[in-house]
C-alpha positions in Angstrom: -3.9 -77.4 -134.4 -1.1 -77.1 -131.9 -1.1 -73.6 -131.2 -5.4 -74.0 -131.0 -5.2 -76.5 -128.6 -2.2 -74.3 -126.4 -4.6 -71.3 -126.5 -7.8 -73.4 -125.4 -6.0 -74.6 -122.4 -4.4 -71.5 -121.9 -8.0 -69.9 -121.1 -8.8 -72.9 -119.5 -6.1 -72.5 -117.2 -7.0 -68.8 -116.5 -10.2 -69.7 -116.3 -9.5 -72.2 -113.2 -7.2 -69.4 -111.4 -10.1 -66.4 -111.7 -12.7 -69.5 -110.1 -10.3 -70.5 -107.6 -9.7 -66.7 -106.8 -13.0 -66.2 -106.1 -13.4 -69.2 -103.9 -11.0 -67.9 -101.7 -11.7 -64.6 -101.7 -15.5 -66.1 -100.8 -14.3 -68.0 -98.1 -12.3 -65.1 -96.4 -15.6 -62.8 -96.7 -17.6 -66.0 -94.7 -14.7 -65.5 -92.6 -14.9 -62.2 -92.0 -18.6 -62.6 -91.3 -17.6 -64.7 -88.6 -20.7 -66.9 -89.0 -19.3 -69.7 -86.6 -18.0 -69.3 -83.0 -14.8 -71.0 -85.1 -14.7 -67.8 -87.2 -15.5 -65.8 -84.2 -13.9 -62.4 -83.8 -12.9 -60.7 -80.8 -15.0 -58.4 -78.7 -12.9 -55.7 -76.9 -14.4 -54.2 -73.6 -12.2 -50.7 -73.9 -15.7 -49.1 -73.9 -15.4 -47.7 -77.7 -18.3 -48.9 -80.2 -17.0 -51.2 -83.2 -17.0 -50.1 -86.8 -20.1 -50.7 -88.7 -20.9 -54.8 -88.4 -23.7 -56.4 -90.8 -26.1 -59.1 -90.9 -26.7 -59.4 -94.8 -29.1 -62.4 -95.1 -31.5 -63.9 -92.6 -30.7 -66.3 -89.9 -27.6 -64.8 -90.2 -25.2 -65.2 -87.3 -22.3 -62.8 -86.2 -20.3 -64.8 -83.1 -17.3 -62.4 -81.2 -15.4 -64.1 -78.7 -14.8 -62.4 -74.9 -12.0 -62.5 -72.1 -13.0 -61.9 -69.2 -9.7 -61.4 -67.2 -11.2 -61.5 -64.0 -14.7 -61.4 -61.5 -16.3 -58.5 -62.7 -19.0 -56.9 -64.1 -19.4 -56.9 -68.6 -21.8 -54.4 -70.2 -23.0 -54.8 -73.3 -24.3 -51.8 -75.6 -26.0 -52.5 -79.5 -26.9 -49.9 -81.9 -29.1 -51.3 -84.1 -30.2 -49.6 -87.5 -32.5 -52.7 -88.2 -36.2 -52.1 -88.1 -36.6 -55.7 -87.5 -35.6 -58.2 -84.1 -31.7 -58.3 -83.8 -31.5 -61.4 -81.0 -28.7 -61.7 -78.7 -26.9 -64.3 -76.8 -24.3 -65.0 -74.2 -22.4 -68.7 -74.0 -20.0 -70.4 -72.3 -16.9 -71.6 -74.0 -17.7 -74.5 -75.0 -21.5 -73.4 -76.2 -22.5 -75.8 -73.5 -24.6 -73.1 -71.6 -26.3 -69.9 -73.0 -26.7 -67.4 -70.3 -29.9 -65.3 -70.3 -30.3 -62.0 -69.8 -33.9 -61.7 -69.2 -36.8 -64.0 -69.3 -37.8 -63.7 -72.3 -36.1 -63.6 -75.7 -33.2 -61.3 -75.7 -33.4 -58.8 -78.5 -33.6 -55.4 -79.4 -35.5 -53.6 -82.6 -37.4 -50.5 -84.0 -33.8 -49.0 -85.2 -33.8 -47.3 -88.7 -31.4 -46.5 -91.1 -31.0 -42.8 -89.8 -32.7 -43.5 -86.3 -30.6 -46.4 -85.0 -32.4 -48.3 -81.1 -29.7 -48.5 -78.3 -29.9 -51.3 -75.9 -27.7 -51.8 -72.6 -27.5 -55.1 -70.7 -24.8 -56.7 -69.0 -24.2 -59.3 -66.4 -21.9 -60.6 -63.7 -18.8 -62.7 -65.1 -16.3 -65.3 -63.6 -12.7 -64.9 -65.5 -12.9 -66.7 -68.5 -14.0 -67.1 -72.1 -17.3 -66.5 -73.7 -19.2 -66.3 -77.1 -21.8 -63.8 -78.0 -23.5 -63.8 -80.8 -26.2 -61.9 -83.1 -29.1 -62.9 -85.1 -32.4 -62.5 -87.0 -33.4 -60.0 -89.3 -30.9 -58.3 -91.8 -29.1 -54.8 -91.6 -26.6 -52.7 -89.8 -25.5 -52.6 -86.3 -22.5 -51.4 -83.8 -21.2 -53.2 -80.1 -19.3 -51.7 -77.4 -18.3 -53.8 -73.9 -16.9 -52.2 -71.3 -15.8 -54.3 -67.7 -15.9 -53.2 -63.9 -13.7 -55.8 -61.9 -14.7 -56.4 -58.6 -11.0 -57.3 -57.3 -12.2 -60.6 -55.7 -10.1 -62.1 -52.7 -12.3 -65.2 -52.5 -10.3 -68.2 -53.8 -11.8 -71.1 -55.2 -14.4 -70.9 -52.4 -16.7 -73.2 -54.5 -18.7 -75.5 -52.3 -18.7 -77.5 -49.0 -16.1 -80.1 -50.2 -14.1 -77.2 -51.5 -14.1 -74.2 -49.5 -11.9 -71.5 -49.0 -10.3 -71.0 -45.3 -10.8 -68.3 -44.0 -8.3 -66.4 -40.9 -10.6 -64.8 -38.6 -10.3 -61.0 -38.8 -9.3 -61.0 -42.7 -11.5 -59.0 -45.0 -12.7 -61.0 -48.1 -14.1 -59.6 -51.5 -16.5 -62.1 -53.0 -18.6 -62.0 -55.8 -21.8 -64.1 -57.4 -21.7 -64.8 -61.0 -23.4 -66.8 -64.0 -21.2 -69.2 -63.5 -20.3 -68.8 -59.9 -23.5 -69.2 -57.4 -22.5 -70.0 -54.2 -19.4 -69.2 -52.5 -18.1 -71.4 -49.3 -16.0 -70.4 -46.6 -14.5 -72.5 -43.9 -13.1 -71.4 -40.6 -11.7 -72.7 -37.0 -12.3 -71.2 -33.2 -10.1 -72.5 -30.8 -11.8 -70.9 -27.6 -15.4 -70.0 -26.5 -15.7 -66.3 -27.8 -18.1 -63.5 -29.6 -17.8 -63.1 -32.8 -18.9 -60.2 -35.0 -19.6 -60.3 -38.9 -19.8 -57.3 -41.0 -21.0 -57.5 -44.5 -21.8 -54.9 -47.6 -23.8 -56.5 -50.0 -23.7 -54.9 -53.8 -26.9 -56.7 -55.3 -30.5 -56.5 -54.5 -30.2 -59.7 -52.5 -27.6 -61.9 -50.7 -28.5 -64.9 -48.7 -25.7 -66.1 -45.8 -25.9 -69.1 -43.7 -23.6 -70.0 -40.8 -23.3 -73.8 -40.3 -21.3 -75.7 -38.0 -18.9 -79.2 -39.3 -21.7 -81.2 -41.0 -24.0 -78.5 -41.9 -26.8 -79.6 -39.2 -27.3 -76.6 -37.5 -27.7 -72.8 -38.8 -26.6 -70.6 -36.5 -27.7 -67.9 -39.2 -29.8 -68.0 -42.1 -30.6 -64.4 -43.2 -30.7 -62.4 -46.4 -29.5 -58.6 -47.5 -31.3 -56.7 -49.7 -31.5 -53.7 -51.1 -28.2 -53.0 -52.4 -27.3 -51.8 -55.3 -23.7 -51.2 -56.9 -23.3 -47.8 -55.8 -25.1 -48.3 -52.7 -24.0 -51.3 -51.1 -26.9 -52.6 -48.4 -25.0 -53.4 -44.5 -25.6 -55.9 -42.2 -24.1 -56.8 -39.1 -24.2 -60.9 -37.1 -23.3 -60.9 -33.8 -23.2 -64.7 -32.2 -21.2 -66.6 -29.3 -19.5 -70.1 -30.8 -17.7 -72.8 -28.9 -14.4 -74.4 -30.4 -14.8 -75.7 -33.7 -15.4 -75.9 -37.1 -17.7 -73.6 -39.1 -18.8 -72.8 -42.4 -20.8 -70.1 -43.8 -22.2 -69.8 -47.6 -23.3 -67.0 -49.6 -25.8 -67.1 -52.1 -28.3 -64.8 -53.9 -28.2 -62.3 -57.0 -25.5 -61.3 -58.8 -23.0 -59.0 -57.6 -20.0 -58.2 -55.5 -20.0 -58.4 -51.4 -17.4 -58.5 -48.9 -17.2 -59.5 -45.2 -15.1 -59.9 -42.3 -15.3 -62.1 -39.3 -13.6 -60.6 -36.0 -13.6 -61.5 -32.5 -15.8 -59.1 -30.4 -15.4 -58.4 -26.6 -19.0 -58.0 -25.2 -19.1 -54.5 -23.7 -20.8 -53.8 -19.9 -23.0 -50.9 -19.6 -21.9 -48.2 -17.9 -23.5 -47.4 -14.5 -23.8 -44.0 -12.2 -26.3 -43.1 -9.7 -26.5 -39.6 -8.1 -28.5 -39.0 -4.9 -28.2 -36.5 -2.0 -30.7 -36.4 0.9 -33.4 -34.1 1.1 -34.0 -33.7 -2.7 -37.1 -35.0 -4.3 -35.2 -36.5 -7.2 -32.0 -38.5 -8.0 -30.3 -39.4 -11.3 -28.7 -42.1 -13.3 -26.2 -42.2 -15.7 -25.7 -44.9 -18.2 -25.1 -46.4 -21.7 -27.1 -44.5 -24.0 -30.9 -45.8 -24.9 -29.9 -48.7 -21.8 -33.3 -50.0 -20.2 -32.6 -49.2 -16.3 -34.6 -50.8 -13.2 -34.7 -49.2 -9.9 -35.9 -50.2 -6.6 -35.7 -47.5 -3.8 -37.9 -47.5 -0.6 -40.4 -49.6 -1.6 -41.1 -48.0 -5.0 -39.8 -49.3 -8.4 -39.2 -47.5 -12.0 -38.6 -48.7 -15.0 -37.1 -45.8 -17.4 -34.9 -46.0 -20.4 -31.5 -43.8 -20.7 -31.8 -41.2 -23.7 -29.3 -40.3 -26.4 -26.7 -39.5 -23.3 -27.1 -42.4 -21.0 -29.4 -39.9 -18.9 -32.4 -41.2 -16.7 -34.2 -39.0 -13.6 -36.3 -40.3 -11.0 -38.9 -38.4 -9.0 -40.3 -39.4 -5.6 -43.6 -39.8 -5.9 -46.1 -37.5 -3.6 -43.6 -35.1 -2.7 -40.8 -37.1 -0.8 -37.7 -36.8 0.3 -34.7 -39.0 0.1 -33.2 -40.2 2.9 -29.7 -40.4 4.1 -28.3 -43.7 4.1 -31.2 -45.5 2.3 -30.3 -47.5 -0.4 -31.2 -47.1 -4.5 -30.9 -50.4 -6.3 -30.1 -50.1 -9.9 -30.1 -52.7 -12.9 -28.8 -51.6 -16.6 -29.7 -53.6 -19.6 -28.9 -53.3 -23.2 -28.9 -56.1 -26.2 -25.1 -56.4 -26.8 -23.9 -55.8 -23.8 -23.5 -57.2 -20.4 -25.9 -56.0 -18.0 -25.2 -54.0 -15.2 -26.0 -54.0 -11.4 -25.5 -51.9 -8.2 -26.3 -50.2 -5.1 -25.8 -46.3 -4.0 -26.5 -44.6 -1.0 -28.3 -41.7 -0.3 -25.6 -38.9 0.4 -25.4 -35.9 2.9 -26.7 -32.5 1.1 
């Protein structure tokens, strides 16, 4: 009876060690499924496709967990065998927010087991950490991410109450985000002056607004667009400020942009008038395209300069100029300071 009951709870015992084998070995395929964003696995963005990943029942969920290390740009490619809709998503950290990436459902099908369905997507990221995740139907699929930073400059220029300051004459990288949509920059004159802005804007449309201390009056409210990654759309503010404090605000689509603020010295057209007595014809020269008035003897023109600064008068009905009589001349151009003055008519 001894040796029965020894051999009962001997099976017994092996018994228990195969069942609790297989509960482990059960929980480290769940695991391996990474069904949770607590069993999520990483998602590298070296631009190399994973190894073959499944969805094996459905409502199935796959999560992989991103690093962002920087602003930049993530691109997401699926290869999906499965005839049926393998759905997407994009959340923050702490699954708070789920980032679209169109507006609809996100989701790709109409793969095949020998014909797999390739879809590309991708967004604009702050640095940071983010979940995606797959769904839906059941079958075999493959990821690849690949990242383009943007090399931002642009601090923690978050928002009027936190803005970055910004050194006239410095050259900032910004960029617009999921996560990040407006970017505020704050900056001081301390004379009366011109000052020139030059910005390249890398998505289809950026929004800027100039404000001064309060934000009750826009001195610019304007938008780029057209711009693309690889073809970044320019624009160019030109604007006279007193002493004080400004701030300006970008806003718009996703994408990178950069800017700089310099001082700029308002030019004066240039101004030449030559005339000689007896001829039937004098000329001007000036800044090129400049609008030019000129008064001579009664008479008045109004011409504009071509691509050299050039502009000819003729005397009407055949006369002569005089020696000693005076040619009046005004140049005018937007950006610059106009220019005035008198010429004599010279000995041939």
């Amino acid at each position: 009876m001894k040796t029965g009951k020894r051999s009962v709870n001997k099976r017994a015992q092996k018994l228990f060690v195969l069942l609790l084998s297989l509960v482990v070995v059960m929980a480290c395929i769940q695991s391996a499924r990474a069904n949770s964003p607590a069993d999520a696995k990483p998602f590298a963005l070296n631009g190399v496709y994973s190894g073959d990943q499944w969805l094996t029942e459905e409502g199935e969920e796959n999560w992989f967990i991103l690093n962002v290390p920087e602003d930049g740009y993530v691109e997401f490619r699926i290869m999906s065998y499965c005839s049926g809709s393998l759905s997407y998503k994009l959340q923050s950290s702490d699954l708070s927010a789920t980032y679209k990436f169109t507006s609809c459902n996100d989701y790709i099908s109409g793969g095949s087991e020998t014909s797999p369905k390739t879809g590309v997507t991708g967004k604009a990221l702050s640095a940071g950490n983010y979940y995606f995740c797959l769904s839906g139907t059941t079958g075999k699929y493959r990821l690849m991410g690949s990242f383009t930073p943007y090399k931002v400059n642009d601090g923690a220029a978050h928002s009027y109450d936190n803005p970055q300051q910004y050194t006239l004459g410095t050259g900032i990288i910004g960029a617009i985000t999921e996560t990040d949509g407006e970017d505020w920059f704050k900056f001081k004159t301390t004379s009366y002056g011109n000052f020139k802005m030059t910005l390249r804007a890398y998505e289809n449309s950026l929004s800027y607004v100039l404000y001064n201390s309060d934000l009750s009056v826009k001195y610019w409210d304007s938008s780029a667009y057209g711009g693309t990654s690889t073809a970044p759309q320019g624009k160019e503010e030109k604007i006279a400020l007193k002493p004080g404090t400004y701030y300006i605000k970008f806003s718009g689509d996703q994408g990178k942009y950069n800017f700089n603020i310099k001082v700029y010295k308002i030019p004066t057209c240039k101004l030449s008038v030559k005339a000689k007595a007896g001829k039937k014809y004098f000329t001007i020269k000036t800044t090129p395209y400049a609008d030019v008035q000129v008064k001579y003897g009664g008479y008045k023109w109004n011409r504009s300069a071509d691509a050299k600064g050039k502009v000819r008068i003729d005397l009407p009905y055949g006369k002569k100029l005089k020696k000693g009589k005076k040619i009046k001349v005004t140049a005018t151009k937007v950006d610059y300071k106009k220019k005035s003055g008198l010429s004599r008519c010279l000995r041939i």
